[in-house]
C-alpha positions in Angstrom: 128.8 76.9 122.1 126.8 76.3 118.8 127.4 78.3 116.2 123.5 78.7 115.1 122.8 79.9 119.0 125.6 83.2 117.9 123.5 83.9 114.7 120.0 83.5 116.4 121.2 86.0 119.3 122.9 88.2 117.0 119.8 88.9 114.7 118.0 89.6 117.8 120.6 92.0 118.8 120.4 93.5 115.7 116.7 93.4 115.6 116.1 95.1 118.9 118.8 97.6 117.8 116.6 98.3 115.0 113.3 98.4 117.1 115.1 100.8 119.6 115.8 103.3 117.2 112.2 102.4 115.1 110.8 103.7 118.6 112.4 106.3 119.6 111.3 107.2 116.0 107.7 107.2 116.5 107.6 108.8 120.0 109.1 112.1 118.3 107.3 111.2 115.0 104.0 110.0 116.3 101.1 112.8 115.4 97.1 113.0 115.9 94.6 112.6 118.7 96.5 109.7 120.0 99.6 111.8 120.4 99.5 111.3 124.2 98.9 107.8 124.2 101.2 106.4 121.5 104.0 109.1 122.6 104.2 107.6 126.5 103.9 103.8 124.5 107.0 104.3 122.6 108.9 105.6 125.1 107.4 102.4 127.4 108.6 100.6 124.9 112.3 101.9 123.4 113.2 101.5 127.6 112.3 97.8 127.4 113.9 97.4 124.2 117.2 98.9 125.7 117.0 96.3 128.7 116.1 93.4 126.0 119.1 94.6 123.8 121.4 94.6 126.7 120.1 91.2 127.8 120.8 89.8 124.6 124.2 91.1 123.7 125.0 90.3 127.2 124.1 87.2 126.8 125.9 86.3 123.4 129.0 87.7 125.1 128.6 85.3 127.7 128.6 82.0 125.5 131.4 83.6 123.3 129.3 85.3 120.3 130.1 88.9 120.0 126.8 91.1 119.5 126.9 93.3 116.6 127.4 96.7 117.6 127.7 99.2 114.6 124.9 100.1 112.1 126.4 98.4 108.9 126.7 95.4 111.0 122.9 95.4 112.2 121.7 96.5 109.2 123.1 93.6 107.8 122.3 91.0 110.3 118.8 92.4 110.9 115.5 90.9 109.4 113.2 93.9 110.2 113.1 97.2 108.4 114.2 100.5 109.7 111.5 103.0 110.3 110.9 104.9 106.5 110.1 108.4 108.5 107.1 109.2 106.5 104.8 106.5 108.5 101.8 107.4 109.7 100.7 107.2 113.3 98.5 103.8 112.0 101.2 103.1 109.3 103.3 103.1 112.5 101.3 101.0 114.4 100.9 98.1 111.5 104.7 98.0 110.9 105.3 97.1 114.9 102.3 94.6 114.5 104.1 92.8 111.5 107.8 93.1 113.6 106.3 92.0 116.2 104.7 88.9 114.0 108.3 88.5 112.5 110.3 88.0 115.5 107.7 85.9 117.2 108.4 83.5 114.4 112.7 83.8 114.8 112.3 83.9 118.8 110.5 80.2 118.2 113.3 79.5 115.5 116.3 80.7 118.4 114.3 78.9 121.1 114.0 75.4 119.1 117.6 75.7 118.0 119.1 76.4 122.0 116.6 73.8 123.4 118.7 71.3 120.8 121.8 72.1 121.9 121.2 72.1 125.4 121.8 76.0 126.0 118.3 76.2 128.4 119.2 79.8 129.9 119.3 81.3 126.3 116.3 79.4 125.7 114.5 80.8 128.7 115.2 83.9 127.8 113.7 83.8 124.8 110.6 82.6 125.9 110.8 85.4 128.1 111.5 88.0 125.3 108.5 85.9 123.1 106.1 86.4 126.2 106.3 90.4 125.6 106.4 90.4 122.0 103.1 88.4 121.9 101.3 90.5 124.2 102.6 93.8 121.8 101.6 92.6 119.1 98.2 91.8 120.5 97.9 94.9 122.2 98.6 96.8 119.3 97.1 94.2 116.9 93.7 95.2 118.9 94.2 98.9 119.1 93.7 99.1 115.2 91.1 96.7 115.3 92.8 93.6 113.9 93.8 95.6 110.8 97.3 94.2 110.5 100.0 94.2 107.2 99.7 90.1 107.8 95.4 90.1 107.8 95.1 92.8 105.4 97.8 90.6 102.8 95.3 87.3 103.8 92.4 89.1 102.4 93.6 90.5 100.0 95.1 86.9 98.8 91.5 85.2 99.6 90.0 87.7 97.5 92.2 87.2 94.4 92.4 83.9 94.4 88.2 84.1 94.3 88.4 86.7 91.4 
């Protein structure tokens, strides 16, 4: 199997690996009038990244890869940041937008690069793992009224570049 397919999955494992823990995180962490709200979310939300993770590991084990599986090894492979623990509950909020935003971009990467080499289940599933991530990052994208890391960096670069 093609050696760019075991990366692509691999950062995935790592990333959901990350995004479990970044979760579970915020559902202890999460604080304010939205406590009830948010705290069921997150927990919604590090289940389905457990049943991604699994999915993807299981899936890189199945075309030879081998998933990375302790934290120097995810750490290393992963392209989000772990949670800081001093977020806020909105601070929390625009970091998932802007993971979500990330691997939306590397789940189009991993799909392009499995649809070239042929490997259409691991493609498949990465549409299907894209399919969530959009609608989280839009559901969450709305719930702070479009105030995003990604929008608030545009502005702020439109505005400099006018200054």
């Amino acid at each position: 199997m093609d050696h760019k397919i075991h990366e692509e999955l691999n950062k995935q494992v790592a990333n959901w690996s990350l995004l479990y823990t970044k979760f579970h995180h915020y559902h202890w962490y999460v604080k304010g009038s939205t406590f009830f709200e948010l705290h069921s979310k997150f927990e919604e939300l590090y289940r389905e990244a457990d049943s991604i993770l699994d999915e993807l590991a299981e899936r890189l084990l199945s075309i030879g890869g081998k998933p990375a599986s302790t934290f120097p090894d995810i750490l290393a492979k992963a392209s989000i940041q772990e949670a800081t623990g001093t977020e806020s509950t909105e601070q929390m909020i625009k970091q998932l937008v802007y993971d979500f935003q990330q691997l939306s971009g590397e789940l189009r990467d991993g799909i392009a690069i499995a649809d070239e080499a042929k490997d259409y289940p691991t493609a498949d599933m990465l549409t299907g793992v894209l399919t969530k991530i959009e609608k989280y990052g839009w559901m969450f994208e709305s719930y702070i009224g479009g105030k995003t890391i990604t929008s608030i960096k545009k502005r702020e670069r439109s505005l400099s570049q006018r200054l």
